[in-house]
Every structure is written in C-alpha cells, then in structure tokens.
C-alpha positions as CSV (number, residue, x, y, z in Angstrom):
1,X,126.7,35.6,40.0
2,X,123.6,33.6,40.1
3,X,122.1,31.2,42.4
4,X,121.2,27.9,40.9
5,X,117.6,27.0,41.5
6,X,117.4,23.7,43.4
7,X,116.3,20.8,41.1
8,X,112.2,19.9,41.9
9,X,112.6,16.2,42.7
10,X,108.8,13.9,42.3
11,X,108.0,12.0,45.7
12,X,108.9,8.7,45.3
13,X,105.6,6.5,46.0
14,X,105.4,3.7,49.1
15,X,106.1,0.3,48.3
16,X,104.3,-2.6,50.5
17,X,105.2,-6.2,50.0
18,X,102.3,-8.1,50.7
19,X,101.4,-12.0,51.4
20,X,97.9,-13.2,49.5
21,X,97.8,-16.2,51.9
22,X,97.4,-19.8,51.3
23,X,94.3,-19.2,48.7
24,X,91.6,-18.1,50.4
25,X,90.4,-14.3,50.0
26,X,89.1,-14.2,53.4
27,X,92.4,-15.0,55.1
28,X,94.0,-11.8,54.0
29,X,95.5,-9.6,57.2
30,X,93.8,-6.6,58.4
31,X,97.2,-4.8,57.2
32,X,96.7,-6.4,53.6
33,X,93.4,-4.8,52.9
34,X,94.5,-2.2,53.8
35,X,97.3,-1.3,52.1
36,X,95.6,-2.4,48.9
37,X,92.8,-0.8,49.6
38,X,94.8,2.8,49.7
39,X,97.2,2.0,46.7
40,X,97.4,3.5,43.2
41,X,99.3,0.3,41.8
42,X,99.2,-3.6,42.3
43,X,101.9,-5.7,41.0
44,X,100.1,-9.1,41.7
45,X,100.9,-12.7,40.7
46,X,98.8,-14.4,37.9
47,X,96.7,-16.7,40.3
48,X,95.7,-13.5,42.9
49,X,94.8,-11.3,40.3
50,X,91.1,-11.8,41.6
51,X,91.9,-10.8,45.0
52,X,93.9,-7.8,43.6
53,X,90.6,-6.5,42.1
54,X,88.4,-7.5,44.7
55,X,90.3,-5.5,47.4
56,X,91.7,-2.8,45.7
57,X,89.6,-2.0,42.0
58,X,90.4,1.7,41.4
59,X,94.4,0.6,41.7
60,X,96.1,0.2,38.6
61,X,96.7,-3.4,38.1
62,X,100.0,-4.3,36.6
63,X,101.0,-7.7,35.1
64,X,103.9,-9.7,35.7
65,X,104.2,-11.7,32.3
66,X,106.2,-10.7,29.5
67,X,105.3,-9.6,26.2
68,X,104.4,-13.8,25.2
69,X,102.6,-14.2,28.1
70,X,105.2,-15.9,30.0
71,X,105.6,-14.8,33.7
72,X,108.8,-12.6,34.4
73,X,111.4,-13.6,37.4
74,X,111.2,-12.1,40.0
75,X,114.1,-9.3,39.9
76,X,111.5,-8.3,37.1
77,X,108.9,-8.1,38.6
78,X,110.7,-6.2,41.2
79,X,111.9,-3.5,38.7
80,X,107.7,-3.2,37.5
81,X,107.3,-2.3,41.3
82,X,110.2,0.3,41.0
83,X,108.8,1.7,37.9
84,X,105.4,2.6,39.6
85,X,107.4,3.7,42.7
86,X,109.0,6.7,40.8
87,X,106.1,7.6,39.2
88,X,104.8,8.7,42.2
89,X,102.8,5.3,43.1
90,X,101.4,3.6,46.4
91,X,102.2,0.3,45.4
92,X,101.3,-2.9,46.3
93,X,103.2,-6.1,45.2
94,X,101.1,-8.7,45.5
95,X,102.8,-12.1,46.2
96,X,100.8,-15.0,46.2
97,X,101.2,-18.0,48.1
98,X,104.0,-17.8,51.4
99,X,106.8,-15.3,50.4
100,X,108.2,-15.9,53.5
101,X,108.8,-19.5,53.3
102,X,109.3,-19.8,49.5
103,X,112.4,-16.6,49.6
104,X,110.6,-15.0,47.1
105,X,110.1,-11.6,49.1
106,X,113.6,-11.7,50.3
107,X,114.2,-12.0,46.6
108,X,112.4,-9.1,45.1
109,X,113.2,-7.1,48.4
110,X,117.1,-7.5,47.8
111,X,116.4,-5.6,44.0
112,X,114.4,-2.9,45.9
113,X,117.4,-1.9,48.6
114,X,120.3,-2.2,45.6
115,X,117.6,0.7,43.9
116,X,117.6,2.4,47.4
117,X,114.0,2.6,48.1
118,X,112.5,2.1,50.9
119,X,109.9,-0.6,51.3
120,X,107.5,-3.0,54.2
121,X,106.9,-6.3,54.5
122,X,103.1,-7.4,55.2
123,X,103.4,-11.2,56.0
124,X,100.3,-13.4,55.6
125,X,98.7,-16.6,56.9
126,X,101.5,-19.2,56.3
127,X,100.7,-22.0,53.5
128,X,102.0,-24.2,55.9
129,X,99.3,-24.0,59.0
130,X,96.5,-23.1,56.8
131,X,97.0,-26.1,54.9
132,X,97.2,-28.1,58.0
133,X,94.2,-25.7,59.3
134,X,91.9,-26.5,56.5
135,X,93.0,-30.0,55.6
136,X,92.2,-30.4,59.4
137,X,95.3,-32.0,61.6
138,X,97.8,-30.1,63.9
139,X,101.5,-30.2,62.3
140,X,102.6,-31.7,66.6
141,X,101.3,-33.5,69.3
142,X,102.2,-35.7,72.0
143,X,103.9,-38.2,69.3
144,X,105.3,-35.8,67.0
145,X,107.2,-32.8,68.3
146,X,109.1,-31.5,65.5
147,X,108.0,-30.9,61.6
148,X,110.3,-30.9,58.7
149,X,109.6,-28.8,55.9
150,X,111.4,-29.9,52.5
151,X,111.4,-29.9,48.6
152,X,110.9,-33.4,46.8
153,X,113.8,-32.6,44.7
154,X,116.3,-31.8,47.4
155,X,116.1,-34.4,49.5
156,X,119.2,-36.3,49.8
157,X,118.9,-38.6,52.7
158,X,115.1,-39.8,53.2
159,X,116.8,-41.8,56.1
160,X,116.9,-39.0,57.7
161,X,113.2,-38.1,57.4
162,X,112.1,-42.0,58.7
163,X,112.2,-40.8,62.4
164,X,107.9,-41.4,63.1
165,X,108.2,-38.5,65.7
166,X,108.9,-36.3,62.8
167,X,105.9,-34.6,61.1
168,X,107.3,-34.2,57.2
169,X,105.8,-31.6,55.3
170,X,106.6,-31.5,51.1
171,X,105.9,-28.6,49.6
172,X,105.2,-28.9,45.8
173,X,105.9,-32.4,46.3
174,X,101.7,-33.6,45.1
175,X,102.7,-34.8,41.8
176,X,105.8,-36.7,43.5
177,X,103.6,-38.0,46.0
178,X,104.2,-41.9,44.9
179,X,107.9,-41.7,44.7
180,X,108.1,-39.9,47.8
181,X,106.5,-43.0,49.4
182,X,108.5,-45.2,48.3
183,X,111.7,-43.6,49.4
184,X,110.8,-43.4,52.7
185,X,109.5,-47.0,52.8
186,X,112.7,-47.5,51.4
187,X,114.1,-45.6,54.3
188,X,113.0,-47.5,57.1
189,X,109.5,-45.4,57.9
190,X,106.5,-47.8,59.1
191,X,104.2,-49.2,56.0
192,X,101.2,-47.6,58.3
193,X,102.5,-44.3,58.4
194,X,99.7,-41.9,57.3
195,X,100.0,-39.8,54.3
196,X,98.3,-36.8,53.2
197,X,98.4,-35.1,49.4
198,X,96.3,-31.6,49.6
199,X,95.3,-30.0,46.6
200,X,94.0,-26.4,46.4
201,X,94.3,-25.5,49.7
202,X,92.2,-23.2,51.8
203,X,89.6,-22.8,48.6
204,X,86.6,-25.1,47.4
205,X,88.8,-26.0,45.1
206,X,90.7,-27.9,48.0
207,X,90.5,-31.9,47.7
208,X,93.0,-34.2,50.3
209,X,93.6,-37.7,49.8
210,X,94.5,-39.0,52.9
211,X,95.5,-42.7,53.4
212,X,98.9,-44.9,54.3
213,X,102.3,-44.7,53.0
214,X,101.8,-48.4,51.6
215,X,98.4,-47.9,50.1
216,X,99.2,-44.5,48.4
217,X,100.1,-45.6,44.8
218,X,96.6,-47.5,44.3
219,X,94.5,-44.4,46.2
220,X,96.3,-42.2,43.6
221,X,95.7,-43.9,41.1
222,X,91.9,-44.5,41.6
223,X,91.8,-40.5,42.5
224,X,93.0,-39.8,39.3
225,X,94.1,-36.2,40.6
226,X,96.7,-34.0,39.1
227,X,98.9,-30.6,40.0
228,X,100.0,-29.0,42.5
229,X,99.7,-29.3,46.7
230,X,101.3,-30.3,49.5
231,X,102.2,-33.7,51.3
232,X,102.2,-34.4,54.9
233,X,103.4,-37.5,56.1
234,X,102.8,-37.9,60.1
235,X,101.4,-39.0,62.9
236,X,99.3,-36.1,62.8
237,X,97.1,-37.1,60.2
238,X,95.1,-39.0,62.8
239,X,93.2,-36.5,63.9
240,X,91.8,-35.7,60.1
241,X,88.7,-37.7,61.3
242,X,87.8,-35.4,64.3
243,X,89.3,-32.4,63.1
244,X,88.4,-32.0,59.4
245,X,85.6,-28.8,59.0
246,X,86.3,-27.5,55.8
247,X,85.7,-30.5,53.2
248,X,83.1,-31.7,55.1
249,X,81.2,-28.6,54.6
250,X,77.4,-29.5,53.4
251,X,77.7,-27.7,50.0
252,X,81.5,-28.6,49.7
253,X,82.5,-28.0,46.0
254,X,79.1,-27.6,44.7
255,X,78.6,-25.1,41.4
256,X,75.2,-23.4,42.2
257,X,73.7,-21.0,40.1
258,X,72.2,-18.0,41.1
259,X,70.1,-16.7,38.8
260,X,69.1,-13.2,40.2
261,X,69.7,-9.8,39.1
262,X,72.8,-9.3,39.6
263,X,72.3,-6.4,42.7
264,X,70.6,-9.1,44.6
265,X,73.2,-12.3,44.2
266,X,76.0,-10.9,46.7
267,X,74.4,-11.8,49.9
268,X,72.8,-15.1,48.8
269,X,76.1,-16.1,47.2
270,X,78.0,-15.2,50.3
271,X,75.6,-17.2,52.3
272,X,76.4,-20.3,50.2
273,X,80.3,-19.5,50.4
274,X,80.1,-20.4,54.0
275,X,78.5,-23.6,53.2
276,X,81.3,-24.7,50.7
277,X,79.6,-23.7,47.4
278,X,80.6,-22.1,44.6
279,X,78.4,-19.6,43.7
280,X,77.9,-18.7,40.0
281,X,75.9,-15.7,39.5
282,X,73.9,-16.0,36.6
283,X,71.9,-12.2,36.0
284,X,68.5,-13.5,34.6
285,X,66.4,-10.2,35.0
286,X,67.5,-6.4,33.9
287,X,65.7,-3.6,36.4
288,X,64.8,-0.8,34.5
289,X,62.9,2.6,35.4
290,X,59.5,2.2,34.2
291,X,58.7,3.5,30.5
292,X,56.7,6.4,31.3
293,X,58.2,7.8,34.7
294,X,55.0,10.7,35.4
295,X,52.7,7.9,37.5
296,X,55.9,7.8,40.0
297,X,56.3,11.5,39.6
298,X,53.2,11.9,40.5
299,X,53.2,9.6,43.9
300,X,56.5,11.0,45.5
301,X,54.6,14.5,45.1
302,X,51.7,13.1,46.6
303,X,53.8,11.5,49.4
304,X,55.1,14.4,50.2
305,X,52.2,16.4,50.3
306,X,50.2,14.4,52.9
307,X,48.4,12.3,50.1
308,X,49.0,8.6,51.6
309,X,48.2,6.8,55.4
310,X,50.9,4.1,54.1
311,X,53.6,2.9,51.9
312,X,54.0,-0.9,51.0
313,X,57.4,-2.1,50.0
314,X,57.4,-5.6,48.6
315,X,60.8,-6.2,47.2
316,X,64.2,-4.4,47.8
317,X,64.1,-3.1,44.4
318,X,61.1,-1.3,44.9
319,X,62.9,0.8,48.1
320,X,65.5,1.4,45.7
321,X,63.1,3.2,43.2
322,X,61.6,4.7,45.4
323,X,65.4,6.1,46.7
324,X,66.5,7.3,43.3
325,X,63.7,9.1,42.7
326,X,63.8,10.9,46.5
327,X,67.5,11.9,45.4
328,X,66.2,12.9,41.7
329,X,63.8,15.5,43.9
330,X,66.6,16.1,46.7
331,X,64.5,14.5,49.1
332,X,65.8,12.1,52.0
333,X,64.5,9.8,54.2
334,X,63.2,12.2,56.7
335,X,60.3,13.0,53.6
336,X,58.4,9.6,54.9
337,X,57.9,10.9,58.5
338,X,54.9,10.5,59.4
339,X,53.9,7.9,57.4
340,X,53.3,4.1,57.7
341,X,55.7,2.1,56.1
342,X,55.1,-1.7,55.5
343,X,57.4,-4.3,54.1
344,X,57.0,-8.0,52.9
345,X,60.0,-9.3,54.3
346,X,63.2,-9.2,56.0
347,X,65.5,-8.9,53.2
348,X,62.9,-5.8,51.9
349,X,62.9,-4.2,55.4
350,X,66.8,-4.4,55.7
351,X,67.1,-2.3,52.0
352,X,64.4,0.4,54.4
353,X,66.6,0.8,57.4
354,X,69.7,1.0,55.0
355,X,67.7,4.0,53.3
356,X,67.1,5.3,57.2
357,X,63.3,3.6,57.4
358,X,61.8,1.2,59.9
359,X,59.1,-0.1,58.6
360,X,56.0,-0.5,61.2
361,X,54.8,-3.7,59.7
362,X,57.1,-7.0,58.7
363,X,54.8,-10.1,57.9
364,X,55.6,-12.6,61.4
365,X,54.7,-15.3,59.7
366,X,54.6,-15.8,56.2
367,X,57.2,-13.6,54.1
368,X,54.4,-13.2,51.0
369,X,52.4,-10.8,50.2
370,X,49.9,-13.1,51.8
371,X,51.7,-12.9,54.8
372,X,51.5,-9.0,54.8
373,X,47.9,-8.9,53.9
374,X,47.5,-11.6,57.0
375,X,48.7,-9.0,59.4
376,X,47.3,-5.6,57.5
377,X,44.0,-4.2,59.3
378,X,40.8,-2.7,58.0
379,X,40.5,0.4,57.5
380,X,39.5,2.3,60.5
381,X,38.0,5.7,59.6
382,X,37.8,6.6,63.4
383,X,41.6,5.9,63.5
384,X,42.5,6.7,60.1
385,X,42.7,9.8,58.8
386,X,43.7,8.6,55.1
387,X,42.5,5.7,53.1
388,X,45.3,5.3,50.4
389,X,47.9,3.2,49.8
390,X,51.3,4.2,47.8
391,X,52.0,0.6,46.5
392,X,55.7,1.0,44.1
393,X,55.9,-2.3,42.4
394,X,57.2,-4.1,39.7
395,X,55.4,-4.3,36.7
396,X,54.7,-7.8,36.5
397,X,53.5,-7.8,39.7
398,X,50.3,-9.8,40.6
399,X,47.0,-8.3,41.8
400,X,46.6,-10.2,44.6
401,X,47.9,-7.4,47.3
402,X,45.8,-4.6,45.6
403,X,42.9,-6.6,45.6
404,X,43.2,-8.0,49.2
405,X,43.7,-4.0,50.4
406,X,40.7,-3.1,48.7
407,X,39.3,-5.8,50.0
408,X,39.7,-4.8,53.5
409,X,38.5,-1.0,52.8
410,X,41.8,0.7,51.4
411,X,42.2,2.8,48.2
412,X,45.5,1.8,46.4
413,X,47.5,3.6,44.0
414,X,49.3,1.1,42.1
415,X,52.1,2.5,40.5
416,X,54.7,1.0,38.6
417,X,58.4,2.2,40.0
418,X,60.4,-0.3,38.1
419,X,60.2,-2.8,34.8
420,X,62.0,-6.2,34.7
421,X,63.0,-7.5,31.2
422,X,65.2,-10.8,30.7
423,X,68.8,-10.4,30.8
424,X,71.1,-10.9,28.3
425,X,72.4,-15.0,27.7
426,X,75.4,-15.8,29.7
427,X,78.6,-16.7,27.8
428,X,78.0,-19.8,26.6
429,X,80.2,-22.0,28.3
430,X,77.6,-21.4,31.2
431,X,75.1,-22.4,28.7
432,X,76.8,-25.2,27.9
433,X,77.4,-26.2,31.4
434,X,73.9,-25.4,32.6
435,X,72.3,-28.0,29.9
436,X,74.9,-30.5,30.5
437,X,74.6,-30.8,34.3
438,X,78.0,-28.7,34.9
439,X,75.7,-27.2,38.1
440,X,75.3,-29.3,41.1
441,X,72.2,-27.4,42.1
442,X,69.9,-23.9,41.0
443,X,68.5,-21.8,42.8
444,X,65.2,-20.4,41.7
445,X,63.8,-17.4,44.0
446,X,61.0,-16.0,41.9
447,X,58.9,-17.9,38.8
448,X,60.4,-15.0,36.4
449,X,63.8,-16.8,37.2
450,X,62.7,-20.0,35.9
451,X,61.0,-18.4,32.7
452,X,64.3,-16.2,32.3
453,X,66.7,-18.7,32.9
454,X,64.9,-21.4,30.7
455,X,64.3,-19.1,27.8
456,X,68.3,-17.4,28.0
457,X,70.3,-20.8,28.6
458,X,68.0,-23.8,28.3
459,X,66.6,-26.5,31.1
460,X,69.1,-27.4,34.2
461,X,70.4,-31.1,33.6
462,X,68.1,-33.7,34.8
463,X,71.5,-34.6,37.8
464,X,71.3,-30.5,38.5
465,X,69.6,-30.1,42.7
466,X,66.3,-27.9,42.0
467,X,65.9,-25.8,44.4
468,X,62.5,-23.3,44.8
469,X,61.8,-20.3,47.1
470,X,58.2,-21.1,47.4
471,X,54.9,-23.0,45.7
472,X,54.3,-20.7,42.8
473,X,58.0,-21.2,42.2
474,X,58.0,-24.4,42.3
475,X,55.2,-24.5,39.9
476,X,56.7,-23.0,37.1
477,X,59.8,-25.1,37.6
478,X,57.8,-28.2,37.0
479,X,55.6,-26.6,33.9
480,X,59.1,-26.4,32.5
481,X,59.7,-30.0,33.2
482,X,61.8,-29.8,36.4
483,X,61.5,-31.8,39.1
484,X,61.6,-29.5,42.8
485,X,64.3,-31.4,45.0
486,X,63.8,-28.7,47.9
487,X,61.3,-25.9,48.6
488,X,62.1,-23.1,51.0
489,X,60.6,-23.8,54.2
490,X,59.3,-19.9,54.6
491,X,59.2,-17.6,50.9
492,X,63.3,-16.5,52.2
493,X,66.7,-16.8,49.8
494,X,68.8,-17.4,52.8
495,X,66.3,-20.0,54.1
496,X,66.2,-22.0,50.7
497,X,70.0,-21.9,50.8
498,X,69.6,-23.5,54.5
499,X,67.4,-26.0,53.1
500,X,69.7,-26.8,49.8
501,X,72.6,-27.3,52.5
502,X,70.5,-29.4,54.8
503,X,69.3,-31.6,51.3
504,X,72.7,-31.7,50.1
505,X,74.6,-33.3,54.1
506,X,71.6,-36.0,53.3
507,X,72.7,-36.8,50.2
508,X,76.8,-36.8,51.2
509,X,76.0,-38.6,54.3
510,X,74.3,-41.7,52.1
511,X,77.4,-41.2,49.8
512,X,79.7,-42.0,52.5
513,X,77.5,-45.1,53.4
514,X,78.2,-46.1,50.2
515,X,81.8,-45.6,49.7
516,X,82.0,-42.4,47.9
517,X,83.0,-39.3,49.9
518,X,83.5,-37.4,46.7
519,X,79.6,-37.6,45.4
520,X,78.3,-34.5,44.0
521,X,75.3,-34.4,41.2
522,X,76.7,-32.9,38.7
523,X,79.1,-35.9,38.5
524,X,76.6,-38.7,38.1
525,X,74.2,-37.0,35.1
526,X,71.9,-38.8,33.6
527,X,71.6,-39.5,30.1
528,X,67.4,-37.6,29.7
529,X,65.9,-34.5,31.6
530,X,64.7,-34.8,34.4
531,X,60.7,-34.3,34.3
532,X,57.9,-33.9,36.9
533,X,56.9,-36.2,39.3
534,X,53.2,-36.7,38.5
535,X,51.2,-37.7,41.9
C-alpha cells in the first residue's frame, strides 16, 4: 500500500482594496502607500494610473480595459485581481474616486468572497468632503443641518429637495447642472439659493463656478465649461468667500516650465505644486562624466593623500561627481576629514550633508560665486599649512572663482568633474506649446537654460511670465529677445519661485479688479514676441 503524497498547493497572494481619493496624490492614507508600496501587482483605474506608478513603480501594473480599449465592468476587473491573487501576487486594486460611496468596492468585493479569497478594504478621503474641503464651504452649519447626497438621473421628487435647510449634494450631476436648477426652482427652492458646479476636484485642474440658482444658466453659459464634477446647492456656499484656499492659490493653474536637468527639477517643481502650479519639467542640459576622466583621477588621489587645504563645491552636480568617483575608489565620506569644504549655496551644501559633509563655509549673503569669494580669506601661511584648492566644476564654468582665489594667494586646481551638453528636444507638442504661449511662465535658473531651451524648442510666447535666477540670467534672456518679468531676489530656485508667485497674486489681484477671476497669461497671447525693453 502506498501513501499518497499530499498535493503542493502555491500561496495565494493578499488582496487590498484601496481608495485613490478625490484626485489629489497627496491625499492618499498612510495605509494606501503602503500597501502599494509592498505589492507585486496594481489593478488601477485608467485616470490613477499615475498615482499607481508614482507610489508603487517596481509593481506590475495591470490594465482594466479590454482588448479595444474599452474599460471592463467591474466583476472583470475583479476576476484580473483574482488572477494575480493565485499567481502568488500582493495585489493592490486600485479604485479611483470614492468606492465607498459610488458601491463599486462592495461590487468587486462581492466577486472576491463567491472566489473565496480573502481580501481588506483601505478607504480613502471621501469625494464628498474633499470636494467641499477644496472648493472651500462646510457641507452644515447653523442653517443647514442635514446634506442630501443624490444622482441627477434618480431624482424623482425635487420637492423634496426644496427644504433651504438642506445642503444637496449631486454627484456627476456638472453637465446637468442647468436642468437641475430649474427643477428645483420649479420645486419651490428660493431664486437666491447658492449653487456650486466643481470641476476637477482636489487637483489644479479644479475650477468651481459658484453663483445663484436663477443666474446659473447665463454663468454657464459664459464659462463655457464642460464634463464631469459635482453640484452643491446650499446655504453653505456662503462661506466660499472666507473659506476658499485652494483656487486662490498665487500660481493657481499655471503651466510653468522647468527647464533643468532633469535630477535637479523635483524639488523646484514641488515647491511650485504648493503654490498651485503645474510644473512641466522640461530637461534642457545632459550631465555627463568629463571626456578624459585622469585630471579627476588624479585629484581624488591627491585629496586623499593630504594634497589640498580645501574643497569648493559650486553646484550639486559637482558633489555628485565627486560621490561617484569616491564609490568608483571605495571611498566614503569620512576620506574628506580633515579637510575644508566650501559650498556656494544652500541647495549645494544640502547635496554635502546628504553625502555626510558639512561644509565650513556657505556664502551669508550672496548665493554666487561672488558671494563665496566675499567671505573666502587670504591665504595665511602662518595658519595654513596648504595653499591649494580642489575646485570640481563644470566645464563651462567661468574663471571668475579661480581667478578671484588666486587673487587672494591660493593655488587652484581646476579640474573638470562633469560636462554639460544640450538635451535632447522635447516632444513636440511641448514645442508647440512653448512657441505658442501654452506656458503661463519659465523659469530660467542658469544662462545655459536659456541658450538650451531656445536652441531645442524655440523662444517662450511673448504672453509666457519670464522668470530669471539672477543678472547674468537675465541677460541672456533678453539677448534672445525676452523680456525679464521677475528676477530672483538672491541667485536661489526656490526664491525665484517665491518671487514668480508673489508676481503672479499681483497680477490675479488686478484681474479680479477687473472682473476676471480666471486670468492667466497664457490665455491672453499676443499676436508678436515679446522683445526687450530698451532703457
């Protein structure tokens, strides 16, 4: 007689349903990056695709459309999310939106227990109060104690919906917005009673038209918005004026290119996120190792034997050079003890402490390598027992700081630790939009990025904002025919983003004066370029 072995079965992997939110990235749960952060699979609606990939881009991303295109039901997508499941998947099913409210996880979830799997639910920020939240009213108060959430198209008695203590939300009702109005004028509810329609909620994408149940159909009309949002009728809608944040944000809806290399853009473009922007990153500069790598050979060896008093950073790609070629030699940060370390400015010195160096000398004033040559002493041979200088620079870099340093009785080796070439040219819709005024405002943060971005996509439209990190900036903005709308305040990218947003709340403020809340520049151009002032 023999004893059947016992059948090997595979683990079956966890399943996680998980709520994207009303739109915004940033309003995802703790629970919700986490989970997608540790699966091997997402199974993510078409319109949170990008947060699929932002929060979880090693996972296996699976799509819900069929083999036209078309999105799948739900049960469908369901059996996708069984599929990965028994192949021995974490999975992650991505809803997008309010599951909760809309039935659609209850949907999916009832396919899931017929298959007998297990599964958790990870609810989100509701649609409903973040549209509230970021459209800026409460959904009660003191006049309005209950709120009544329905669909356009199932509404059978809009008498019923006339009480004005009622706050009424409709959800995908935008596009119904007129007809909805006049039913419950028809209804009996008060001619002033506010209105809301809110488009793209929670993103910069998010516009509300906010007005009167009597005035609606000419304020739609003149709006000449389309698709789909949310309407609030209410009281509640009073308190837009006090409690609206998000639309009224300086930047609000601008497109702002970034033209950087592309390492560099993240921290700038989240800067103007906060602002309201819509940072498009533009790479106009390639950094490359330098063509004949024995010079920086030679200076780590040299840094490591004792060879140098100090090292002066002046850009965060130079640290990172100078990083890649410690690790090329297995060396660490500890190699620069007992060495001086200077660097031109913050965003420089940040890139040393990340590498595990604090740098002795940060310009206080001026972030230039005038600023760091301000603050550099003389050479002291009483107090200095070496005269060099490790300088690891670009190699377009100007002579100014070598010549300063040897100026004040330093010897400089002036080595070159990294090339920068132009980028390719972006695709050429950005071309397209960048010559046609489809930017609001540029941001140029080095002369190179005015040469690079001219000569790979053309001039900014004369309505585009021109923004410039400093004077010699500046210049070669307006030797390429550009007028300079704002210049940094100190030689910082966050500061000339503060600045834009400051220039841009000027210019919304006098729009307001004047009747039009919407203004941005890139939607009055102008028929020419825009060309220097001459003074």
């Amino acid at each position: 007689m023999t004893t059947a072995r016992p059948r090997k079965t595979r683990p079956v992997g966890t399943i996680s349903l998980v709520s994207a939110g009303p739109g915004d990235p940033e309003l995802l749960t703790v629970r919700a990056t986490n989970l997608l952060a540790a699966a091997d699979a997402v199974v993510a609606d078409a319109d949170v695709v990008d947060i699929a990939t932002r929060y979880a881009p090693d996972a296996e991303l699976i799509a819900v459309v069929d083999e036209d295109g078309l999105p799948l039901d739900h049960a469908a997508r369901a059996k996708k999310v069984i599929e990965a499941a028994r192949a021995s998947k974490d999975v992650v099913r991505l809803f997008s939106g309010d599951p909760i409210m809309d039935g659609s996880v209850a949907t999916e979830a009832n396919v899931l227990h017929r298959s007998k799997l297990p599964f958790e639910v990870a609810p989100g920020v509701s649609q409903l109060s973040g549209v509230a939240a970021y459209a800026g009213f409460p959904l009660t108060n003191n006049k309005a104690r209950e709120v009544r959430v329905v669909e356009s198209d199932a509404v059978e008695d809009w008498a019923a919906l006339a009480d004005p203590k009622l706050t009424v939300v409709v959800r995908d009702g935008a596009d119904n917005a007129v007809e909805i109005s006049k039913a419950l004028l028809a209804a009996g509810r008060h001619p002033n009673t506010p209105i809301a329609i809110t488009r793209g909620a929670t993103t910069v994408e998010q516009r509300t038209i906010a007005t009167t149940l009597e005035e609606l159909p000419a304020v739609v009309k003149a709006s000449k918005q389309a698709g789909p949002g949310i309407v609030v009728i209410g009281d509640v809608l009073n308190s837009r004026d006090k409690l609206s944040w998000f639309e009224t944000k300086p930047l609000f809806g601008w497109r702002v290119l970034v033209p950087r290399t592309k390492d560099q853009a993240g921290d700038l473009s989240e800067h103007l996120r906060r602002y309201g922007a819509v940072p498009v990153e533009v790479p106009t500069i390639s950094v490359e190792p330098p063509r004949t790598p024995q010079q920086m050979d030679r200076a780590i060896q040299g840094l490591v034997s004792g060879r140098y008093q100090w090292v002066a950073f002046t850009s965060a790609n130079a640290v990172k050079a100078v990083r890649e070629k410690f690790e090329e030699y297995g060396l660490d940060a500890r190699a620069m003890a007992g060495l001086k370390v200077a660097a031109v400015g913050d965003a420089t010195a940040n890139a040393l402490i990340a590498f595990g160096v604090k740098p002795e000398l940060v310009p206080s004033g001026e972030q230039s390598s005038a600023g760091l040559l301000a603050e550099w002493q003389p050479y002291d041979a009483e107090v200095d027992p070496i005269d060099r200088v490790f300088l690891p620079r670009a190699d377009i870099a100007t002579e100014a700081l070598v010549a300063g340093l040897q100026d004040i009785g330093w010897e400089v080796d002036d080595i070159t630790a990294y090339r920068t070439v132009r980028a390719a040219p972006p695709p050429a819709e950005t071309r397209e939009a960048i010559k046609t005024g489809g930017f609001d405002a540029v941001l140029f943060t080095s002369s190179s990025t005015v040469r690079n971005l001219v000569g790979i996509a053309g001039k900014p439209h004369a309505c585009t904002v021109v923004a410039a990190i400093g004077p010699q900036t500046a210049k070669a903005a307006q030797e390429h025919g550009l007028r300079v709308d704002v210049l940094a305040e100190t030689p910082n990218v966050m500061v000339l983003a503060d600045n834009l947003a400051a220039h841009a709340e000027g210019l919304r403020l006098a729009a307001i004066e004047n009747g039009d809340a919407t203004w941005r520049p890139s939607r009055r151009r102008a028929g020419s370029r825009r060309r220097s002032s001459k003074k």
